[in-house]
mmCIF file as Biopython writes it, N, C-alpha, C and O atoms, coordinates in Angstrom:
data_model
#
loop_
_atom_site.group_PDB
_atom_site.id
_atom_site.type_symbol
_atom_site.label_atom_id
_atom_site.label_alt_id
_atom_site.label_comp_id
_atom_site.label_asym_id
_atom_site.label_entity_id
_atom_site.label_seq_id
_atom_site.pdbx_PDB_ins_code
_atom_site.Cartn_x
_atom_site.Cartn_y
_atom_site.Cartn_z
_atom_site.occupancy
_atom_site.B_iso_or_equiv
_atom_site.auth_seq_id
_atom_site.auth_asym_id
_atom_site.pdbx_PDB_model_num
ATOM 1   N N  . UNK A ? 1  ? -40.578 60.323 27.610 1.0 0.0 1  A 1 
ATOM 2   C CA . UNK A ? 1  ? -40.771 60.814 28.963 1.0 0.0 1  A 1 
ATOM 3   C C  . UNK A ? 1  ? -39.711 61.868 29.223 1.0 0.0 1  A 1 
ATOM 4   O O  . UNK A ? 1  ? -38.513 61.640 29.061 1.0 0.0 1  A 1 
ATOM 5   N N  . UNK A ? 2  ? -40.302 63.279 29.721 1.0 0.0 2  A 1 
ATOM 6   C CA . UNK A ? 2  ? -39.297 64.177 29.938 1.0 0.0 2  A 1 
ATOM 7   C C  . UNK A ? 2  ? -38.562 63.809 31.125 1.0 0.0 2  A 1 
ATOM 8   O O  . UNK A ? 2  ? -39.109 63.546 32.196 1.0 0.0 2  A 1 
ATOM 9   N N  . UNK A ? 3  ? -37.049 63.790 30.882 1.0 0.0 3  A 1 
ATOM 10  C CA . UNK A ? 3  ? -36.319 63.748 32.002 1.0 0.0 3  A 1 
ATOM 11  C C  . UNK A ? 3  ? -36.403 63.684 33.443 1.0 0.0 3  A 1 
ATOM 12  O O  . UNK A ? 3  ? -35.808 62.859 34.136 1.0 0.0 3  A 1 
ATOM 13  N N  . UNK A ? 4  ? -37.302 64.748 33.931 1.0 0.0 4  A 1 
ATOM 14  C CA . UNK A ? 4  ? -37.233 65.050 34.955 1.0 0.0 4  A 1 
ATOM 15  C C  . UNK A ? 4  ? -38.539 64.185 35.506 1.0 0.0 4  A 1 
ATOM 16  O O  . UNK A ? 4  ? -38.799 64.101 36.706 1.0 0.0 4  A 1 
ATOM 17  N N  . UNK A ? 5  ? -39.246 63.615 34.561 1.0 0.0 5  A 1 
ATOM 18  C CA . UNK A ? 5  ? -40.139 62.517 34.759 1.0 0.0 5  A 1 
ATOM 19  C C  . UNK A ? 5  ? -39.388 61.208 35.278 1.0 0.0 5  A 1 
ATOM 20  O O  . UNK A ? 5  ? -39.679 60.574 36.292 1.0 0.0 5  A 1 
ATOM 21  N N  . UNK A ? 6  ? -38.459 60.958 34.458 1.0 0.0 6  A 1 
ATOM 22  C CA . UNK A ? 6  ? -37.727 59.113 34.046 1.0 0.0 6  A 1 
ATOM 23  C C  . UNK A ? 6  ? -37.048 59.531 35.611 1.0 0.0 6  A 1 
ATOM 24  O O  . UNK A ? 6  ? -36.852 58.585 36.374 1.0 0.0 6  A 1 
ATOM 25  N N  . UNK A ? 7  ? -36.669 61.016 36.118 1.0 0.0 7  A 1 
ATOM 26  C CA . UNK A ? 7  ? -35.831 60.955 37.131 1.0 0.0 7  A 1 
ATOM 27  C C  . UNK A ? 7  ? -36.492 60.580 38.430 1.0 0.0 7  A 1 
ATOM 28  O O  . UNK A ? 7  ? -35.908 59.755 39.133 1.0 0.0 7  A 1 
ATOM 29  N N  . UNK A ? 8  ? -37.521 61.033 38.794 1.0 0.0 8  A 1 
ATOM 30  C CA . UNK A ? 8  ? -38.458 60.892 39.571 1.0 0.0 8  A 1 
ATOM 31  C C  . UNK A ? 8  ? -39.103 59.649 39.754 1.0 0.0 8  A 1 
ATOM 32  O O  . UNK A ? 8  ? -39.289 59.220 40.893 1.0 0.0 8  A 1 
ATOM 33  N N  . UNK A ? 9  ? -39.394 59.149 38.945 1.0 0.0 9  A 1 
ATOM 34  C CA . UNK A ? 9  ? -39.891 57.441 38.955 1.0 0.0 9  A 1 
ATOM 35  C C  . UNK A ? 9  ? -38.836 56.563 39.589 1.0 0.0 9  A 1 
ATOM 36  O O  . UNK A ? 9  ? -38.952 55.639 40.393 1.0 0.0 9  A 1 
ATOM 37  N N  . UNK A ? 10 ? -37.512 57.237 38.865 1.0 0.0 10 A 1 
ATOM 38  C CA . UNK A ? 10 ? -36.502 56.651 39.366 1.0 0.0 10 A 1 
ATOM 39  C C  . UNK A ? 10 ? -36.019 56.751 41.015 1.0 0.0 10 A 1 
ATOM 40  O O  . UNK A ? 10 ? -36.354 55.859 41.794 1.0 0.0 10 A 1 
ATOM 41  N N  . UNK A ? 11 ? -35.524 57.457 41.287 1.0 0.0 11 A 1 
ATOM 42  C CA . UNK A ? 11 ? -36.262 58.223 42.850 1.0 0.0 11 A 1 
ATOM 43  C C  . UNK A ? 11 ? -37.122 57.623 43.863 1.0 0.0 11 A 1 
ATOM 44  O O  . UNK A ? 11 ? -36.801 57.404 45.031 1.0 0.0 11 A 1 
ATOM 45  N N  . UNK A ? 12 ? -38.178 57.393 43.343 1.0 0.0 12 A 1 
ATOM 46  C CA . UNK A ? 12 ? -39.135 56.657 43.742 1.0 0.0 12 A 1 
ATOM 47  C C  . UNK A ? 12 ? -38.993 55.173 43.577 1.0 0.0 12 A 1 
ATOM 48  O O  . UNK A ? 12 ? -39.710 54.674 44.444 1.0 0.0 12 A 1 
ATOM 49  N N  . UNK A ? 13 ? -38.557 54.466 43.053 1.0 0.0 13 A 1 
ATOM 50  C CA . UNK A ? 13 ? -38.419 53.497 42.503 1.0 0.0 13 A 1 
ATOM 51  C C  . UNK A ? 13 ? -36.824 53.030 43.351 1.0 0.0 13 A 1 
ATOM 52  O O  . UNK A ? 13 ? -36.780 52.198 44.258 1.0 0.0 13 A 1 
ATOM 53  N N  . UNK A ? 14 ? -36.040 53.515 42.998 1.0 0.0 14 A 1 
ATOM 54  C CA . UNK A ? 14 ? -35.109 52.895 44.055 1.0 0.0 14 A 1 
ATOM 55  C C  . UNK A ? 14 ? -34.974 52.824 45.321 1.0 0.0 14 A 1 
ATOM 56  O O  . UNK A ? 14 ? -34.224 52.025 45.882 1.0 0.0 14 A 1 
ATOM 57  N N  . UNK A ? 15 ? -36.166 54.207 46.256 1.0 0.0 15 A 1 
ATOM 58  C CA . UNK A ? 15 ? -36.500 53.511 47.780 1.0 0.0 15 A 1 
ATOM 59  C C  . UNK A ? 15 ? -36.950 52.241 48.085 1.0 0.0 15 A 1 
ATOM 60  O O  . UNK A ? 15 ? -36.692 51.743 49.181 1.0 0.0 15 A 1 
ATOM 61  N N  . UNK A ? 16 ? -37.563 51.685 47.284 1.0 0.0 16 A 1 
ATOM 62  C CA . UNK A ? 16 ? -37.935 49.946 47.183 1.0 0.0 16 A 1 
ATOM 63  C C  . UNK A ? 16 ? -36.723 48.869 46.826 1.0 0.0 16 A 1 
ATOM 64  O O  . UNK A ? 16 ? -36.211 48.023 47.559 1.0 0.0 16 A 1 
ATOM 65  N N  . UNK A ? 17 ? -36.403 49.250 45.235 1.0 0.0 17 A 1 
ATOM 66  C CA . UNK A ? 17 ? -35.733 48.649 44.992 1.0 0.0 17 A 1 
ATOM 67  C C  . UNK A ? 17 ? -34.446 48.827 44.738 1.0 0.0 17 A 1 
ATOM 68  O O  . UNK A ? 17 ? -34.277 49.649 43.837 1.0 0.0 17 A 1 
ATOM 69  N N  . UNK A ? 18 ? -33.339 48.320 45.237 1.0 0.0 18 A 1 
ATOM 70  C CA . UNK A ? 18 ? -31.707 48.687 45.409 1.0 0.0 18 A 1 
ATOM 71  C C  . UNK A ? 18 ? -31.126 47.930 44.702 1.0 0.0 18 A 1 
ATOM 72  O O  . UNK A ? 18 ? -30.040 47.621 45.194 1.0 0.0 18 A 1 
ATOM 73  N N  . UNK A ? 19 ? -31.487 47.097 43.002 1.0 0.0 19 A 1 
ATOM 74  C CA . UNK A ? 19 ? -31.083 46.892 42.260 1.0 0.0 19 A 1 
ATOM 75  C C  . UNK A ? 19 ? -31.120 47.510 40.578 1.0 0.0 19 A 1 
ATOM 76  O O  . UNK A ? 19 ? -31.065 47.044 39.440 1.0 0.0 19 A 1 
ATOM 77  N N  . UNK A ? 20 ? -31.251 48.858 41.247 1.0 0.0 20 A 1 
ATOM 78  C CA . UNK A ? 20 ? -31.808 49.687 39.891 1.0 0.0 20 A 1 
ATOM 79  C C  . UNK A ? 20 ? -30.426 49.884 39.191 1.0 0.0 20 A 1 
ATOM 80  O O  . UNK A ? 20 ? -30.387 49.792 37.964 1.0 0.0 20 A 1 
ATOM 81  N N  . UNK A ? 21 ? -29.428 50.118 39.812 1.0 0.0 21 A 1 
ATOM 82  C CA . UNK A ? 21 ? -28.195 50.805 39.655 1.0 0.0 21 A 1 
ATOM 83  C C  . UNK A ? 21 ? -28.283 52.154 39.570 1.0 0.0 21 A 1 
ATOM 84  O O  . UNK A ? 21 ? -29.362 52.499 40.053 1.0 0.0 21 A 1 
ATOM 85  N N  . UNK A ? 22 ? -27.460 53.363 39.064 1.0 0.0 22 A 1 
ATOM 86  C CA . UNK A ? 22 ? -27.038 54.313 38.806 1.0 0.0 22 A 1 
ATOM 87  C C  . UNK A ? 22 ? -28.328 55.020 37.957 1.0 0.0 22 A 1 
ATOM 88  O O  . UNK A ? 22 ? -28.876 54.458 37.008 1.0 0.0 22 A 1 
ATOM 89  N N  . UNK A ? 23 ? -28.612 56.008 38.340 1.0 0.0 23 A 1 
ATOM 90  C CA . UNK A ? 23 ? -30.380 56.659 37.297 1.0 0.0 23 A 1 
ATOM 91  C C  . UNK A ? 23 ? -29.561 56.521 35.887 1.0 0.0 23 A 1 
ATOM 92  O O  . UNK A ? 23 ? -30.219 56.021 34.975 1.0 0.0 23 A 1 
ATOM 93  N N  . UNK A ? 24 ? -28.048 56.944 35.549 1.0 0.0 24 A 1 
ATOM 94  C CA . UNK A ? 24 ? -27.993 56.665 33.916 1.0 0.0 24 A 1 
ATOM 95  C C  . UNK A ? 24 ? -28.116 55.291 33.700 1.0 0.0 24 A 1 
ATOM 96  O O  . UNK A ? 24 ? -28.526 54.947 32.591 1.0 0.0 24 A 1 
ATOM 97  N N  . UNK A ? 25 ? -27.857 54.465 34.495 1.0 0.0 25 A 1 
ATOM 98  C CA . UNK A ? 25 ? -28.157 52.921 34.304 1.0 0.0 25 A 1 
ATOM 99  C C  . UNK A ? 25 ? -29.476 52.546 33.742 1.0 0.0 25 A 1 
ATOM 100 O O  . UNK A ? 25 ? -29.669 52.121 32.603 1.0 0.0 25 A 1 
ATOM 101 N N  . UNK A ? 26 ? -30.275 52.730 34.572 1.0 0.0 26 A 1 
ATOM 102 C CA . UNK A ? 26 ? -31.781 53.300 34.716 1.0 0.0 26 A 1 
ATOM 103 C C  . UNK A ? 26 ? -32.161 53.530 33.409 1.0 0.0 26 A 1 
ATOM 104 O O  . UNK A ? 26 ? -32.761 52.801 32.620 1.0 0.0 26 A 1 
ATOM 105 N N  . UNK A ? 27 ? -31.660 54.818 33.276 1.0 0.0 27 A 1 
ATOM 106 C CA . UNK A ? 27 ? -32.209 55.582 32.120 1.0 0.0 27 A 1 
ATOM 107 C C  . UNK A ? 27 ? -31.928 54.395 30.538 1.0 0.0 27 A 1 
ATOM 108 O O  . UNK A ? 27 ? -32.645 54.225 29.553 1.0 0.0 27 A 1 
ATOM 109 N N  . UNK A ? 28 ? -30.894 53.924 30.830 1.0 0.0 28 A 1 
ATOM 110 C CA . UNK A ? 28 ? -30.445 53.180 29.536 1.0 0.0 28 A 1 
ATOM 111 C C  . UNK A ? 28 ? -31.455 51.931 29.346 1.0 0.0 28 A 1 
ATOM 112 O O  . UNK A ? 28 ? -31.986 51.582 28.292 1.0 0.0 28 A 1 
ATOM 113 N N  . UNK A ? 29 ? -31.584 51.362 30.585 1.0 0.0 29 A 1 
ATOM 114 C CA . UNK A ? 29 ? -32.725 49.817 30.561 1.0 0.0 29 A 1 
ATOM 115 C C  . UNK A ? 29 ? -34.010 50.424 30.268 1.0 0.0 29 A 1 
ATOM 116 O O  . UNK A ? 29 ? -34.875 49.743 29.718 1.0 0.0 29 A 1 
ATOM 117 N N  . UNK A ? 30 ? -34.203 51.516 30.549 1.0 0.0 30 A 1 
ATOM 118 C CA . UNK A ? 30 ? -35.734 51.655 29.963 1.0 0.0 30 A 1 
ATOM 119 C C  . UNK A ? 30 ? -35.798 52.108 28.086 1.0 0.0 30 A 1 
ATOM 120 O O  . UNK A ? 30 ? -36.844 52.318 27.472 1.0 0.0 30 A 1 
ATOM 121 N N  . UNK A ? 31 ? -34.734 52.149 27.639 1.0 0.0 31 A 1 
ATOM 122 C CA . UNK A ? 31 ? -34.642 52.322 26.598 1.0 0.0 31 A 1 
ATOM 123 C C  . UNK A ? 31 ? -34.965 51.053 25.735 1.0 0.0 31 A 1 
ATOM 124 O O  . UNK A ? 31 ? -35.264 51.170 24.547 1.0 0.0 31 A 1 
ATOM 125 N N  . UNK A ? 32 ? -34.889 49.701 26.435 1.0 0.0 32 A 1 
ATOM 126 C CA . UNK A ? 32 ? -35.259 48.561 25.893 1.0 0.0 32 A 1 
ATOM 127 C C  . UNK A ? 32 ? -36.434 47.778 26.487 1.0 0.0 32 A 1 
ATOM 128 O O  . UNK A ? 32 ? -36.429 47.396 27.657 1.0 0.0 32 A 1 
ATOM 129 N N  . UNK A ? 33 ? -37.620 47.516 25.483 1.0 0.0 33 A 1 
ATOM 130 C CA . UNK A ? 33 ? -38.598 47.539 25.554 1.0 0.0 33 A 1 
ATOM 131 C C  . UNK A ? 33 ? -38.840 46.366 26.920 1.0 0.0 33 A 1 
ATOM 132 O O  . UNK A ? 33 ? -39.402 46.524 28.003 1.0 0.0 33 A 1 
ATOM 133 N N  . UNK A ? 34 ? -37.993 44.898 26.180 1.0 0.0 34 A 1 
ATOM 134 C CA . UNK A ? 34 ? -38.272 43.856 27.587 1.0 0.0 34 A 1 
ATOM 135 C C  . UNK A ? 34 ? -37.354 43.867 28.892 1.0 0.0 34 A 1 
ATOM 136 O O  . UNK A ? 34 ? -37.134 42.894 29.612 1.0 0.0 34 A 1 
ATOM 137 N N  . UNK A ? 35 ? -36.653 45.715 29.122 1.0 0.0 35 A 1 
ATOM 138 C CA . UNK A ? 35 ? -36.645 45.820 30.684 1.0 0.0 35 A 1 
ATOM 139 C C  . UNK A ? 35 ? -37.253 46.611 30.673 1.0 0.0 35 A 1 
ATOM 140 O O  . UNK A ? 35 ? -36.806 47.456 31.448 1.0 0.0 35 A 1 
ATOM 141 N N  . UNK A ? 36 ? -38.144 46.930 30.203 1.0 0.0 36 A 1 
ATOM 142 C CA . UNK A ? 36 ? -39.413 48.129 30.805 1.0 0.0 36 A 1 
ATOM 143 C C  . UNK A ? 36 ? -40.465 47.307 31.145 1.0 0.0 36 A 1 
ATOM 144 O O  . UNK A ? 36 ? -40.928 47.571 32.254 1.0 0.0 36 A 1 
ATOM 145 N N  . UNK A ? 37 ? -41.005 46.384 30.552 1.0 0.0 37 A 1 
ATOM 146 C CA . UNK A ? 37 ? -41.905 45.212 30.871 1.0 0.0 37 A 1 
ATOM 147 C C  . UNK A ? 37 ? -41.286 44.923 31.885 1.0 0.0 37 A 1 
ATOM 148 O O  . UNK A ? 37 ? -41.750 45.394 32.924 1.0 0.0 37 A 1 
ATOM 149 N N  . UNK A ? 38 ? -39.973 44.021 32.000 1.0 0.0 38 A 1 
ATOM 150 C CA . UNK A ? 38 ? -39.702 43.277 33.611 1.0 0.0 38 A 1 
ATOM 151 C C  . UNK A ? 38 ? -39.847 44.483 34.597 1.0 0.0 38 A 1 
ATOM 152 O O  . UNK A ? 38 ? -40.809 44.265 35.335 1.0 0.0 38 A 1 
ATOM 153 N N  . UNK A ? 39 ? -39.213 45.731 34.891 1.0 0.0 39 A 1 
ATOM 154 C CA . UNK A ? 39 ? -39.228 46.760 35.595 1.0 0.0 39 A 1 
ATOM 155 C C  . UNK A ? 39 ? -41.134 46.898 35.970 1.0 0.0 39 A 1 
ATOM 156 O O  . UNK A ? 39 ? -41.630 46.863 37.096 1.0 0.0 39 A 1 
ATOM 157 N N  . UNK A ? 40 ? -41.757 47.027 34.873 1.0 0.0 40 A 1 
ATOM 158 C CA . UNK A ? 40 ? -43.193 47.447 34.915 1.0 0.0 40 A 1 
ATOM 159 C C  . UNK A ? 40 ? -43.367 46.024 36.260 1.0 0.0 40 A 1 
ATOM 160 O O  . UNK A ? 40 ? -43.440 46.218 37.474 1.0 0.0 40 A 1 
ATOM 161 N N  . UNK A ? 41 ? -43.394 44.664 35.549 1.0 0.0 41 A 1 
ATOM 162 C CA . UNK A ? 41 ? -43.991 43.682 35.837 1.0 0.0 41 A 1 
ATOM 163 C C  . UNK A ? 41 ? -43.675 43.728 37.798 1.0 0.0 41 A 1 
ATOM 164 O O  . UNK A ? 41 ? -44.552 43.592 38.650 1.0 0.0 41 A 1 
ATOM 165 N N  . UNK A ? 42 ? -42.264 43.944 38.037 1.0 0.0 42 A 1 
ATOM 166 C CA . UNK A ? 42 ? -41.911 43.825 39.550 1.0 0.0 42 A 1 
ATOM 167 C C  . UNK A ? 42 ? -42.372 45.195 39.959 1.0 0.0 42 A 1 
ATOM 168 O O  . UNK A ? 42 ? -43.064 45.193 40.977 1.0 0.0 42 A 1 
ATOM 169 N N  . UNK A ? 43 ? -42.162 46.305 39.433 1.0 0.0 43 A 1 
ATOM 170 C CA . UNK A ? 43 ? -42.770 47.892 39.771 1.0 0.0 43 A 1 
ATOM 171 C C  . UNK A ? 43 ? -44.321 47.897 40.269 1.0 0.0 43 A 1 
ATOM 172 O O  . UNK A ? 43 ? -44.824 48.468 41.237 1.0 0.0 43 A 1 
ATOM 173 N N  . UNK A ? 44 ? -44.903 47.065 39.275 1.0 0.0 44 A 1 
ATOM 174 C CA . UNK A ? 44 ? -46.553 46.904 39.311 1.0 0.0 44 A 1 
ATOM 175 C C  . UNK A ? 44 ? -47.275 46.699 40.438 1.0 0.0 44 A 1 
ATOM 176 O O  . UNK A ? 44 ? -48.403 47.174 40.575 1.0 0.0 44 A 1 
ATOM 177 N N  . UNK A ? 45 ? -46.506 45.758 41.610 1.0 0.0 45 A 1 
ATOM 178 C CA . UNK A ? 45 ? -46.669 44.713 42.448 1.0 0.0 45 A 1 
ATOM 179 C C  . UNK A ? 45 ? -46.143 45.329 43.521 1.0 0.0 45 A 1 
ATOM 180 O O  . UNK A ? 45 ? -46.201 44.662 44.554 1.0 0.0 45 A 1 
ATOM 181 N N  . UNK A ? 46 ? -45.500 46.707 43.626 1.0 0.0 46 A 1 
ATOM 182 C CA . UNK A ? 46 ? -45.332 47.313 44.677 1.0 0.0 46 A 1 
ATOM 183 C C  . UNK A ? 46 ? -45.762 48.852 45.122 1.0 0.0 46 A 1 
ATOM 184 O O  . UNK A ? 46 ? -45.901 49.287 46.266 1.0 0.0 46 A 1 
ATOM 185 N N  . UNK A ? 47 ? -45.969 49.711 43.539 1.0 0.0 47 A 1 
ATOM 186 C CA . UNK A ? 47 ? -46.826 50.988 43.173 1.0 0.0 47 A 1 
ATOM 187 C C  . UNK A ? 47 ? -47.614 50.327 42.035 1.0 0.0 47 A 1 
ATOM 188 O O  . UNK A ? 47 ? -47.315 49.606 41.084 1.0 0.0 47 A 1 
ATOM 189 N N  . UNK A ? 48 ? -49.423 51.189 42.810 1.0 0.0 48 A 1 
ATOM 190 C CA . UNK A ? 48 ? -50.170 50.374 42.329 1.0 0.0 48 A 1 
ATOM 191 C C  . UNK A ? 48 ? -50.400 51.820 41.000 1.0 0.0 48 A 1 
ATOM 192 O O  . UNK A ? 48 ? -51.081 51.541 40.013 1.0 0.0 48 A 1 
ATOM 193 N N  . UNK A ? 49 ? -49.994 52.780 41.076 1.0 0.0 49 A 1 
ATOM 194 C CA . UNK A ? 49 ? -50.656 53.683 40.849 1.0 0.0 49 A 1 
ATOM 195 C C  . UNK A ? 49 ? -49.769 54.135 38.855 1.0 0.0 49 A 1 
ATOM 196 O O  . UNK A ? 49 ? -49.617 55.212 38.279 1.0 0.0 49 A 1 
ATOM 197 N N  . UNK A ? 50 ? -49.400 52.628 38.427 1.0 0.0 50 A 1 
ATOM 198 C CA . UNK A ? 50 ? -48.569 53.235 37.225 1.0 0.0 50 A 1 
ATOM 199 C C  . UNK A ? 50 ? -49.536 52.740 35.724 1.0 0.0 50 A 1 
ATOM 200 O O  . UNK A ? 50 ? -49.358 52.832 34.510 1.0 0.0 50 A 1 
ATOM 201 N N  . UNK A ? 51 ? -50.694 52.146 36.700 1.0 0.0 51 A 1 
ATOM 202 C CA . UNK A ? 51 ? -51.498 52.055 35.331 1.0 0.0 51 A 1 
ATOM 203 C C  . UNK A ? 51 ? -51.289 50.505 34.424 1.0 0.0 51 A 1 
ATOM 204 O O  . UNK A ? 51 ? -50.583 49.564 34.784 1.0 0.0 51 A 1 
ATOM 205 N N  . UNK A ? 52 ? -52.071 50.582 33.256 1.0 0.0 52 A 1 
ATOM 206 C CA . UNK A ? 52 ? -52.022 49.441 32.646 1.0 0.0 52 A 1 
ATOM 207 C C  . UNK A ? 52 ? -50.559 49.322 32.416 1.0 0.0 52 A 1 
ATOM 208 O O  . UNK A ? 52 ? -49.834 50.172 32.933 1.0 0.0 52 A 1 
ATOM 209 N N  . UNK A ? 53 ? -50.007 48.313 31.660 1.0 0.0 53 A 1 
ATOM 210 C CA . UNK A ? 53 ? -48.561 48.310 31.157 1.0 0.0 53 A 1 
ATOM 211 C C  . UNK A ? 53 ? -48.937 49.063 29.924 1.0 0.0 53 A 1 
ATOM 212 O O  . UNK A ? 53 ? -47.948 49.796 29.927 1.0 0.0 53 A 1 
ATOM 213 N N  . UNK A ? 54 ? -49.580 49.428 28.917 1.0 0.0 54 A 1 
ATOM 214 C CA . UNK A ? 54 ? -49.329 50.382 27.856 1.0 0.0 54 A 1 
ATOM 215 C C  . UNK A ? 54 ? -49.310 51.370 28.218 1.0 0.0 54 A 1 
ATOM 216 O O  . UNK A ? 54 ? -48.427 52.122 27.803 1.0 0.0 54 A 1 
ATOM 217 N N  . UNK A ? 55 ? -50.455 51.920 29.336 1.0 0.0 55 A 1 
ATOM 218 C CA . UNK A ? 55 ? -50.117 53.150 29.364 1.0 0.0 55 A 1 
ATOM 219 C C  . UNK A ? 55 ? -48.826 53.533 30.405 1.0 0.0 55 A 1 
ATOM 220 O O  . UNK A ? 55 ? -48.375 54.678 30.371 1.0 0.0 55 A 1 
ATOM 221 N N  . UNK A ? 56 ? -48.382 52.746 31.123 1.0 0.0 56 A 1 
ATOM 222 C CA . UNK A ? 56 ? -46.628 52.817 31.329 1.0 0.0 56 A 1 
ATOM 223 C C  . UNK A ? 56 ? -45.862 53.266 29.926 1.0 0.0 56 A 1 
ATOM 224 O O  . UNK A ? 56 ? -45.299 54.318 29.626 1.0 0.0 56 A 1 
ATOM 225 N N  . UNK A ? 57 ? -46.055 52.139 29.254 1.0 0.0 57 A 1 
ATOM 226 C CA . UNK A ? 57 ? -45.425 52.113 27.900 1.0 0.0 57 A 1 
ATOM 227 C C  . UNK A ? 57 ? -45.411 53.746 27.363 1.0 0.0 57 A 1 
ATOM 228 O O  . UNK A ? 57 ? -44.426 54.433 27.090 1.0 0.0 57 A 1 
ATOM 229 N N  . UNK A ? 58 ? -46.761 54.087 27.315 1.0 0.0 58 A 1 
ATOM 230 C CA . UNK A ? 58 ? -46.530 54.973 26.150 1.0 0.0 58 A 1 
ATOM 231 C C  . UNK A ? 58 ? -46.403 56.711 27.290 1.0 0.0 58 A 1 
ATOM 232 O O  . UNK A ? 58 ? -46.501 57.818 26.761 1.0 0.0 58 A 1 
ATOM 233 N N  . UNK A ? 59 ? -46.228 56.559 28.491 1.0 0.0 59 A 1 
ATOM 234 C CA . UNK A ? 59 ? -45.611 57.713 29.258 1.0 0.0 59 A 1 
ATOM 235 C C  . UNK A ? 59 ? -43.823 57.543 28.747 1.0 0.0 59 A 1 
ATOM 236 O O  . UNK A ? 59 ? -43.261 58.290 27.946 1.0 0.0 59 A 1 
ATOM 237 N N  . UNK A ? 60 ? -43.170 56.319 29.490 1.0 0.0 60 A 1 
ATOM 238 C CA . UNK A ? 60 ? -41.962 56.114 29.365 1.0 0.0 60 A 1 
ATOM 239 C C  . UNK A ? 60 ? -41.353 56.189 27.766 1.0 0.0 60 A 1 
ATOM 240 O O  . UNK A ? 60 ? -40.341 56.794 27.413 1.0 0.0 60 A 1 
ATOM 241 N N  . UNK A ? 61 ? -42.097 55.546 27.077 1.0 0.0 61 A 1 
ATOM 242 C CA . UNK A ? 61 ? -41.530 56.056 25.594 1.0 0.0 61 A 1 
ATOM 243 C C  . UNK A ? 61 ? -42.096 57.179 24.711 1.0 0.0 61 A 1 
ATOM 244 O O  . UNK A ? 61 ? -41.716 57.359 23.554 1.0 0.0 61 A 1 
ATOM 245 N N  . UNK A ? 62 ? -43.087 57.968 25.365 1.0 0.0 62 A 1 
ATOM 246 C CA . UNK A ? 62 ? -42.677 59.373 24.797 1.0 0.0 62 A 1 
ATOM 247 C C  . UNK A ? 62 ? -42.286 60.488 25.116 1.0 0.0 62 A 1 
ATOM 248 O O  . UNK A ? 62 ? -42.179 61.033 26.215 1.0 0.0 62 A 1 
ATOM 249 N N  . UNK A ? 63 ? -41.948 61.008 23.493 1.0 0.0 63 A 1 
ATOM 250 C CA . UNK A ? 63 ? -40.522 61.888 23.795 1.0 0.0 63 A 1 
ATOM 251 C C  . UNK A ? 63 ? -41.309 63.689 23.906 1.0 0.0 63 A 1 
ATOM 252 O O  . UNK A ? 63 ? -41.417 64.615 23.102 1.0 0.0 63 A 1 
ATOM 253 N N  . UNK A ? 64 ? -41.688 63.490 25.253 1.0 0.0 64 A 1 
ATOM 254 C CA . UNK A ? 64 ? -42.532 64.594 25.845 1.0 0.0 64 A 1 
ATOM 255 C C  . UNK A ? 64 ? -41.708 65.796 25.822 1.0 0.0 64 A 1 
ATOM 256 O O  . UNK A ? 64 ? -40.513 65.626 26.061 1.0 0.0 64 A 1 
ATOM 257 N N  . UNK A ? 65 ? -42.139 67.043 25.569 1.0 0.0 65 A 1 
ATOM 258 C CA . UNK A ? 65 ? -41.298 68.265 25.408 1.0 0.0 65 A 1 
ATOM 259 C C  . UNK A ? 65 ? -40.811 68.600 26.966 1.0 0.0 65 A 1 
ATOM 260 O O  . UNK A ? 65 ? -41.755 68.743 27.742 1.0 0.0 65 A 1 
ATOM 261 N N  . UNK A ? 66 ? -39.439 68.750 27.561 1.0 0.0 66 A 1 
ATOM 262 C CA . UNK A ? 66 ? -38.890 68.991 28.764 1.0 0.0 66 A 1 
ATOM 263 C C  . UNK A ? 66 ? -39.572 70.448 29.507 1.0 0.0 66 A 1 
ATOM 264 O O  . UNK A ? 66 ? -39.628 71.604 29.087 1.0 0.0 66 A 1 
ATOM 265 N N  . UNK A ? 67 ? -40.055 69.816 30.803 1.0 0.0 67 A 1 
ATOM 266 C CA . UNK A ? 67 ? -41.118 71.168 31.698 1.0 0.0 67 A 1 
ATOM 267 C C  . UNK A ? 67 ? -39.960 72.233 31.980 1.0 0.0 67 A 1 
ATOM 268 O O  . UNK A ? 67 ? -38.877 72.056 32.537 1.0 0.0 67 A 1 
ATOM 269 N N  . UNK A ? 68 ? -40.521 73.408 31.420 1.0 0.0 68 A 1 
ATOM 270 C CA . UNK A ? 68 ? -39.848 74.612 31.506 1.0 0.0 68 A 1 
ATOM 271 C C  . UNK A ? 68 ? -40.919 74.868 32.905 1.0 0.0 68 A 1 
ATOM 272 O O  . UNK A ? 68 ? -40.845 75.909 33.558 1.0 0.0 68 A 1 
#
């Protein structure tokens, strides 16, 4: 996921929730597969709009070329 993607989710994602920590925090837990599942699983249940959990999966873990 290009950056400015993971940043934005993030963004979005901490007006709800105020236990995300710091976006590099952020950025590091999604690097491991079962806090992207827990994140997905509580994320899911409040934006409906992120899709199955694979296709979460396979936005957040690929390594998409950065939007010029």
């Amino acid at each position: 996921m290009p950056k400015e993607s993971l940043q934005a989710l993030y963004n979005t994602a901490s007006q709800s929730f105020n236990n995300l920590g710091t976006y590099n925090e952020f950025e590091k837990k999604m690097q491991d597969s079962n806090k992207r599942k827990l994140f997905y699983d509580v994320a899911s249940k409040t934006f409906n709009n992120l899709g199955s959990f694979e296709q979460f999966e396979a936005k957040v873990t690929t390594k998409a070329p950065r939007l010029t």
